[in-house]
C-alpha positions as a Markdown table, in Angstrom:
| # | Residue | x | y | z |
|---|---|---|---|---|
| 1 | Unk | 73.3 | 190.3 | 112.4 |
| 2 | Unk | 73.2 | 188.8 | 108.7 |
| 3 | Unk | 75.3 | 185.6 | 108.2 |
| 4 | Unk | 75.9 | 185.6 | 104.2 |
| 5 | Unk | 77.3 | 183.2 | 102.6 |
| 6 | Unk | 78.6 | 183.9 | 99.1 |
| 7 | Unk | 79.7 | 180.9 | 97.3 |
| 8 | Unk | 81.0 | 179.8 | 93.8 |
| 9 | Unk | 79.7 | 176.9 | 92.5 |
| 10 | Unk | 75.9 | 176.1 | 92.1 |
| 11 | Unk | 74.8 | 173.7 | 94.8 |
| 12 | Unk | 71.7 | 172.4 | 92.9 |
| 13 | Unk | 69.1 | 169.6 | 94.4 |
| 14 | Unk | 71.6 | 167.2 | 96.4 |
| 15 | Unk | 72.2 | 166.1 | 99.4 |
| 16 | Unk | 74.6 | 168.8 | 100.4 |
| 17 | Unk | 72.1 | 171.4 | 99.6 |
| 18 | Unk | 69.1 | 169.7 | 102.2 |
| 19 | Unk | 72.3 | 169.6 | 104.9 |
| 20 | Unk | 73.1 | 173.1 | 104.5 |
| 21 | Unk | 69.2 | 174.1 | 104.4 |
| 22 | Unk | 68.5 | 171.7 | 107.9 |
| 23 | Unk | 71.4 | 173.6 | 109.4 |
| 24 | Unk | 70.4 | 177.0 | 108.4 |
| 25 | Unk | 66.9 | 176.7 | 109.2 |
| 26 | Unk | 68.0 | 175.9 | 113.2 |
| 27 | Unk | 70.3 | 179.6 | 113.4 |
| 28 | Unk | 68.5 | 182.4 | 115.0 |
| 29 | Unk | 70.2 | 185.2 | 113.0 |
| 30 | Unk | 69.0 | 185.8 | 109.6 |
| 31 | Unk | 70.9 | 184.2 | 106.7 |
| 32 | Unk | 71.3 | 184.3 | 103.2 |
| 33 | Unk | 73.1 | 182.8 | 100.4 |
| 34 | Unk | 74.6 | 184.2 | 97.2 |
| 35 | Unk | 75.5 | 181.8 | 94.6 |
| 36 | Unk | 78.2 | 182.7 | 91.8 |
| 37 | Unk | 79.5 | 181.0 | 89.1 |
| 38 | Unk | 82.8 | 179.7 | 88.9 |
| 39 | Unk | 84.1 | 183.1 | 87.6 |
| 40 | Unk | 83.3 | 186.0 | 87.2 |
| 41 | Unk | 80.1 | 187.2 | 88.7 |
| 42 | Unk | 79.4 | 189.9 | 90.5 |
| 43 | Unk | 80.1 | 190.0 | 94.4 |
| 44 | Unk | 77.6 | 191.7 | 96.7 |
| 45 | Unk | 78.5 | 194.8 | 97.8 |
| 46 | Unk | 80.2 | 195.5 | 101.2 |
| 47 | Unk | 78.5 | 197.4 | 103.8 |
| 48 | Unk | 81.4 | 199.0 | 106.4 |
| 49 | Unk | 80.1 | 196.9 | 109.2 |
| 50 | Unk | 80.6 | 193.6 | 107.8 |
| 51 | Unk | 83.4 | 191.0 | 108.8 |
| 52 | Unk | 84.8 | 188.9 | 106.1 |
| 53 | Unk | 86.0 | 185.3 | 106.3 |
| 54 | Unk | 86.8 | 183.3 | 103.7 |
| 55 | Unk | 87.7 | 179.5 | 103.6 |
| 56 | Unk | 90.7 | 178.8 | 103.0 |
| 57 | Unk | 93.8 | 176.1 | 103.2 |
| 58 | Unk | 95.7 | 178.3 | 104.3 |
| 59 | Unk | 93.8 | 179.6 | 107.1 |
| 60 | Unk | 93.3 | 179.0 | 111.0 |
| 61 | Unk | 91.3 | 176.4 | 112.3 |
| 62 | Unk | 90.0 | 177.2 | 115.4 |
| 63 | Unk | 88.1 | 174.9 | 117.4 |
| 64 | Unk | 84.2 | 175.7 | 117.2 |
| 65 | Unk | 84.1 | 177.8 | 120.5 |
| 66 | Unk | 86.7 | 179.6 | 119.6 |
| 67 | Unk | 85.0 | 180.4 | 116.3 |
| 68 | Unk | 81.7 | 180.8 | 118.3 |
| 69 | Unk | 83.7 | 183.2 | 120.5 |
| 70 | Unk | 85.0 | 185.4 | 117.4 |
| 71 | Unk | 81.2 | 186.0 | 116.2 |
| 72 | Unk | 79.8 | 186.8 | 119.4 |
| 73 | Unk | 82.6 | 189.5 | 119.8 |
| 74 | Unk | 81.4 | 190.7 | 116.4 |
| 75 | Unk | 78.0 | 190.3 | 116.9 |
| 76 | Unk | 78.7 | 192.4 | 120.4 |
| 77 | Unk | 80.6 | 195.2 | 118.6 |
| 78 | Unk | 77.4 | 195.9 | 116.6 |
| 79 | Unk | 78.7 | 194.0 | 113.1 |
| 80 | Unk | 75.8 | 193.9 | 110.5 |
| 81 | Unk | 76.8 | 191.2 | 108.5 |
| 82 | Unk | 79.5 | 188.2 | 108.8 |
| 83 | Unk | 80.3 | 187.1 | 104.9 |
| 84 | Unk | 81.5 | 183.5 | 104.8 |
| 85 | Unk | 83.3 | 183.5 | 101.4 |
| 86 | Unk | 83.6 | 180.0 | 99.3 |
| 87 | Unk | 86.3 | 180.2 | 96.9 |
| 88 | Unk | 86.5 | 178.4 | 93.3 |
| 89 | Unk | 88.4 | 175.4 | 92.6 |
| 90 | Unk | 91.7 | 177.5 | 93.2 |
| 91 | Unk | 90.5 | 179.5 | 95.7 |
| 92 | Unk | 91.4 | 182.7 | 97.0 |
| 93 | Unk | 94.3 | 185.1 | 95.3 |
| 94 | Unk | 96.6 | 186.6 | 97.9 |
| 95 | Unk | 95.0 | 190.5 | 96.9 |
| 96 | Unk | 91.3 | 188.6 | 98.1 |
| 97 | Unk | 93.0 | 187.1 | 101.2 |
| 98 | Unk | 94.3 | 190.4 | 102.4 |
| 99 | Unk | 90.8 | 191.8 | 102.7 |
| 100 | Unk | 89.3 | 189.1 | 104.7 |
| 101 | Unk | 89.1 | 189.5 | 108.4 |
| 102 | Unk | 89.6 | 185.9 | 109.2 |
| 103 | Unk | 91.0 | 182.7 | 106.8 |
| 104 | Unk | 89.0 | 179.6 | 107.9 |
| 105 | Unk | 90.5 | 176.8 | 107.1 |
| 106 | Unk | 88.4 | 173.5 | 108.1 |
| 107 | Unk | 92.4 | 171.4 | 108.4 |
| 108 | Unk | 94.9 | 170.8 | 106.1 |
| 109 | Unk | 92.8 | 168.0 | 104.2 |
| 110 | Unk | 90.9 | 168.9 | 101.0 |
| 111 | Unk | 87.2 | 169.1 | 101.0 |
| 112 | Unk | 84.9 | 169.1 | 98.1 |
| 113 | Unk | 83.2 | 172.8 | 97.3 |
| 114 | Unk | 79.3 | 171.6 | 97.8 |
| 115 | Unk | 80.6 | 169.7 | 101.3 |
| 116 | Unk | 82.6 | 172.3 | 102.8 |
| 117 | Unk | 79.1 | 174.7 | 102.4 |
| 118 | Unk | 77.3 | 172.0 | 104.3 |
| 119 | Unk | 80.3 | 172.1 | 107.0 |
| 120 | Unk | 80.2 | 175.7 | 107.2 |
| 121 | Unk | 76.8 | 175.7 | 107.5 |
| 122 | Unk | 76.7 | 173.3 | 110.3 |
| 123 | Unk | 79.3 | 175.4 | 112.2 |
| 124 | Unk | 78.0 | 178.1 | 111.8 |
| 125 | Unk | 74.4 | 176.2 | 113.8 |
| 126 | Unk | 76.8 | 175.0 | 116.4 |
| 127 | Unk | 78.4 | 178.5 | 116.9 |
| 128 | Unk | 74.5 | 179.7 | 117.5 |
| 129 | Unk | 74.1 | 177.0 | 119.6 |
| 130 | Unk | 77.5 | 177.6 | 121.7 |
| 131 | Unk | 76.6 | 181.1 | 122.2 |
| 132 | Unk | 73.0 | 180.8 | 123.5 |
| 133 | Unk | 74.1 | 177.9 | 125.8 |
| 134 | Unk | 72.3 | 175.5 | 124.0 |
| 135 | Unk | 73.1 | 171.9 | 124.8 |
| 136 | Unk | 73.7 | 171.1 | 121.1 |
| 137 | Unk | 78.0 | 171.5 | 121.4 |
| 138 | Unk | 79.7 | 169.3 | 124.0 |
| 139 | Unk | 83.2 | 169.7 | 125.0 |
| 140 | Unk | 85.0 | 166.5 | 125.2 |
């Protein structure tokens, strides 16, 4: 299973970039990232067998075994790819949101584009972690 993320915004040399590349490097399935610019673009192509979630405000925010638990379902039912979308500035349009399997939102505060690819990064390790039992997540 492919976790793609696909993200507007170039995250450059910084900080951010090193977190999301130290949390990538730890997940077992294969991963990839797709940079666009802040418009425009052009978005990969989408392969029937791939879930959608995109970040956004107005989304759910699960608690990371719940999340974990979503992607090992998919990963279960055979799913290819799971494309973690990062929006512009303004985000998501309601025609864009209605084609996403699941809206991820990370709370109701506002996050900065390059951080909330390094949080997304490191949930997506932890959800890895959760579901190969790895000590890594602890329930409080």
């Amino acid at each position: 299973m492919l976790i793609h993320i696909v993200a507007r915004g170039k995250i450059g040399r910084s900080p951010e970039a090193e977190l999301v590349d130290r949390y990538l490097k730890r997940v077992s399935w294969p991963t990839k990232i797709t940079e666009l610019p802040d418009t425009g673009g052009k978005l990969p192509p989408v392969e029937p067998s791939t879930r959608i979630v995109m970040l956004d405000e107005t989304g759910e925010s699960p608690g990371s075994v719940k999340l974990a638990t979503r992607i090992g379902e998919w990963r279960d039912d055979g799913v290819r790819e799971i494309r973690f979308m990062i929006g512009a500035a303004d985000g998501f349009d309601d025609a864009e949101r209605a084609q996403a399997d699941l809206l991820l939102s990370f709370g109701r505060m506002t996050w900065p584009h390059m951080l909330a690819r390094a949080m997304l990064a490191e949930q997506i390790w932890r959800a890895s972690s959760i579901l190969a039992n790895h000590p890594y997540h602890r329930e409080g």
